[in-house]
N, C-alpha and C positions, 0 to 999 in steps of 0.2 A: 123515288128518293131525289132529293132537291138538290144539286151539288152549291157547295158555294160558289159566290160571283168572282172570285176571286181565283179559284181552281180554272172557271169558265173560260174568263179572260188567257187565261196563261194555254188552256189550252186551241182555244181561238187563234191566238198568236202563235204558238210554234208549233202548232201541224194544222193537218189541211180537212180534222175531222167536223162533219155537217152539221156546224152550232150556231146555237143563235144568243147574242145575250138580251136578254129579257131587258134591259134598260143601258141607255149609254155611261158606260162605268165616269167614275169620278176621280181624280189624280190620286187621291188614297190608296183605294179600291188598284190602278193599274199598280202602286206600289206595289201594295199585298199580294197580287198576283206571283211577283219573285218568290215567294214563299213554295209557290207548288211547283216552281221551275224543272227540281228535280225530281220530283213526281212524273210530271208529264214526261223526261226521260226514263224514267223506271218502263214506262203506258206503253213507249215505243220501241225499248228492250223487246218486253214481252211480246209483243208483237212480231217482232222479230225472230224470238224465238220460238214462237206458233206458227212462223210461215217456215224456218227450217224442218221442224216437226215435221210439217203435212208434206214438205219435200225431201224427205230423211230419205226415201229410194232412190232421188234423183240421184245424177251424176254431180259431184263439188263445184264444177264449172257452171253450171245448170245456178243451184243450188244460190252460189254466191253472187250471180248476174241477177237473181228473183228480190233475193233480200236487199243488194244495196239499189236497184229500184224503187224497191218497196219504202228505204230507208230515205231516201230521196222525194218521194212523192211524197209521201207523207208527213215530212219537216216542208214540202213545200218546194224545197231548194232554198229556203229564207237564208241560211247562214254561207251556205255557197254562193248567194250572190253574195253578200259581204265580205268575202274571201276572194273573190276577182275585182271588185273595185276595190278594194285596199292593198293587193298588186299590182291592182294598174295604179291607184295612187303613190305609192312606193315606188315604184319605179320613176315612174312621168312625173314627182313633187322633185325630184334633185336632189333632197334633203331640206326642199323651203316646206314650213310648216303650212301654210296658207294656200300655198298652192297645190299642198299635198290634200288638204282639204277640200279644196273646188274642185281636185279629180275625183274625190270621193264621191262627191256630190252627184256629180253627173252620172244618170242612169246608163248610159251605153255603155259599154264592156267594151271595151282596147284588148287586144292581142295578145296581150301580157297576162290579161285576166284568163283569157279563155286556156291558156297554157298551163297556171296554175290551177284551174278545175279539171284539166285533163288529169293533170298529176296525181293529186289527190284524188279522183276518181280512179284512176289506174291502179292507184298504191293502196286505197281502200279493197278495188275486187281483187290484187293477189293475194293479198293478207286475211280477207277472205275466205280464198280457195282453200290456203294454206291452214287457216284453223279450221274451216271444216274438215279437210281432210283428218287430221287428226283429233276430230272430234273435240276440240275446246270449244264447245258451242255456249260456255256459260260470256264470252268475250262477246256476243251480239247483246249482252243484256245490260251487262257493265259498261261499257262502253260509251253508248247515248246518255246512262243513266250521268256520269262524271262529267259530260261533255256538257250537259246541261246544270250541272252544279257549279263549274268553273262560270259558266256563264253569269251569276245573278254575283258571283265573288267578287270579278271585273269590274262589276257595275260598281257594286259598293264599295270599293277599296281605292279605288281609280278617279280624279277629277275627269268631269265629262269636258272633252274640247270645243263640244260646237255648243253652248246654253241653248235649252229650249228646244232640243232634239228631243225626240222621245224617250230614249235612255237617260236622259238628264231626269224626265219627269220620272221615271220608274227609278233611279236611284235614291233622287231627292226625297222620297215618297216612300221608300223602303221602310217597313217596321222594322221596330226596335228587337223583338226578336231575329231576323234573319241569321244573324251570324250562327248562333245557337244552332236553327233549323239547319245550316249548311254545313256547320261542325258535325251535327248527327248524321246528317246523311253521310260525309266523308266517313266516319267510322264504320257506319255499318259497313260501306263499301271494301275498306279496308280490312275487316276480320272475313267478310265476304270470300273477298280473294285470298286471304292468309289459310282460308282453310281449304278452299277451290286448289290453289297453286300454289302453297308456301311462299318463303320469301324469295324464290322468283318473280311471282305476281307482284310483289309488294313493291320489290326492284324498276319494276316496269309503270306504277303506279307513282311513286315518291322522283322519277323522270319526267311523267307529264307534268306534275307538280314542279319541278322546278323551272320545266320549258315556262310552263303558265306565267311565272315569275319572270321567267327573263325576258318575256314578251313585255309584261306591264314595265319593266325597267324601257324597254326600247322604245314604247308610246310614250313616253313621259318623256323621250329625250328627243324624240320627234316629234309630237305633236300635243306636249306639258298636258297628257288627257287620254281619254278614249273617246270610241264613238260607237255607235252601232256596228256598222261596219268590221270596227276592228275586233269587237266584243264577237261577232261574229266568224271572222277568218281565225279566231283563238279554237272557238269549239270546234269547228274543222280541221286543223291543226293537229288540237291534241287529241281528238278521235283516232287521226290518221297515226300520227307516233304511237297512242296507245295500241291500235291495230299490229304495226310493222312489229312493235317489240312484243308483243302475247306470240305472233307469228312465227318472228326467230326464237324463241322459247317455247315453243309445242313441242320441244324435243322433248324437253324436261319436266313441262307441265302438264302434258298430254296424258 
């Protein structure tokens, strides 16, 4: 079966599986690609949830060190870099826009960065430990799956800061369906969880959504935009938030 060039592309780009595209795509074409954004999170859910499976005997500890590995090679690390240079630019910009952007720019990671991938790496594997233990294992699947939807939302809802970055081309470029596609996926996610974990789940969901927001309010006041980068330290972010809060709720949603 032939996938489309446009599924191809998106998943060439956010994980690290052995693809080739049959021709160098065309600015439409990487548009379109947003389309399957949150597709390729669903790809990486399931995965996720096939490596807990086959570690279901392991110990939770075991268990949660395999998967957010797993979770990590597999996205690449692509968005966790974007998540320590937009700390180290936050930090080291002042609050000068321009400046905040030429730290962005620059590939080496500053100390600031590598602090906030500790974190978020730390606070990923207890939240974790803590939903497997109590068996919310449907939270590896949901998770990536939203994480990757906020992402193409960013793009298109957001002026890009830096023109002529690559997010700029994939937003610019975005079909006239997307919103649609990313309204659908939002709902199913959300009956998803309404029937998984009542409206606990939904509590926890309608939080990442508003962080989502309050982030794009804070790009817009720093740097009137987004950027990859930033598009990137968001889905990290609200992975991480959505993780910690399914976590302190596995009392009740377990």
């Amino acid at each position: 079966m032939k996938l489309p060039l446009a599924l191809l592309i998106a998943l060439q780009f956010l994980t690290r599986l052995p693809l080739r595209l049959p021709s160098l795509p065309d600015p439409q074409e990487n548009g379109r690609s947003l389309l399957w954004y949150p597709l390729v999170g669903v790809l990486i859910g399931l995965l996720l949830v096939l490596a807990q499976w086959l570690l279901a005997s392991a110990a939770p500890l075991l268990q949660a060190a395999v998967i957010l590995s797993l979770w990590v090679w597999i996205s690449g690390a692509l968005h966790l870099d974007g998540l320590a240079d937009t700390a180290d630019a936050w930090v080291g910009g002042h609050g000068d826009r321009e400046r905040t952007l030429a730290i962005m720019k620059d590939p080496a990671c500053g100390p600031i960065g590598v602090v906030a991938l500790v974190l978020v790496l730390l606070l990923k594997f207890a939240a974790l430990v803590s939903l497997l233990q109590s068996q919310v294992w449907l939270a590896v699947l949901v998770v990536p799956w939203i994480g990757r939807l906020l992402l193409p939302a960013l793009l298109i809802s957001t002026p890009y800061a830096r023109p002529g970055g690559l997010g700029d081309v994939l937003a610019s470029n975005a079909p006239a369906a997307l919103p649609q596609v990313l309204i659908l996926h939002a709902l199913v996610i959300f009956v998803l969880s309404l029937v998984a974990w009542g409206a606990v789940g939904l509590l926890a969901l309608v939080c990442v959504v508003v962080f989502a927001g309050y982030w794009r309010w804070v790009l817009l006041r720093r740097l009137a935009g987004t950027t990859g980068d930033t598009a990137g330290a968001l889905l990290e972010m609200a992975e991480t938030l959505l993780l910690l809060m399914l976590a302190l709720m596995s009392g009740i949603i377990g």
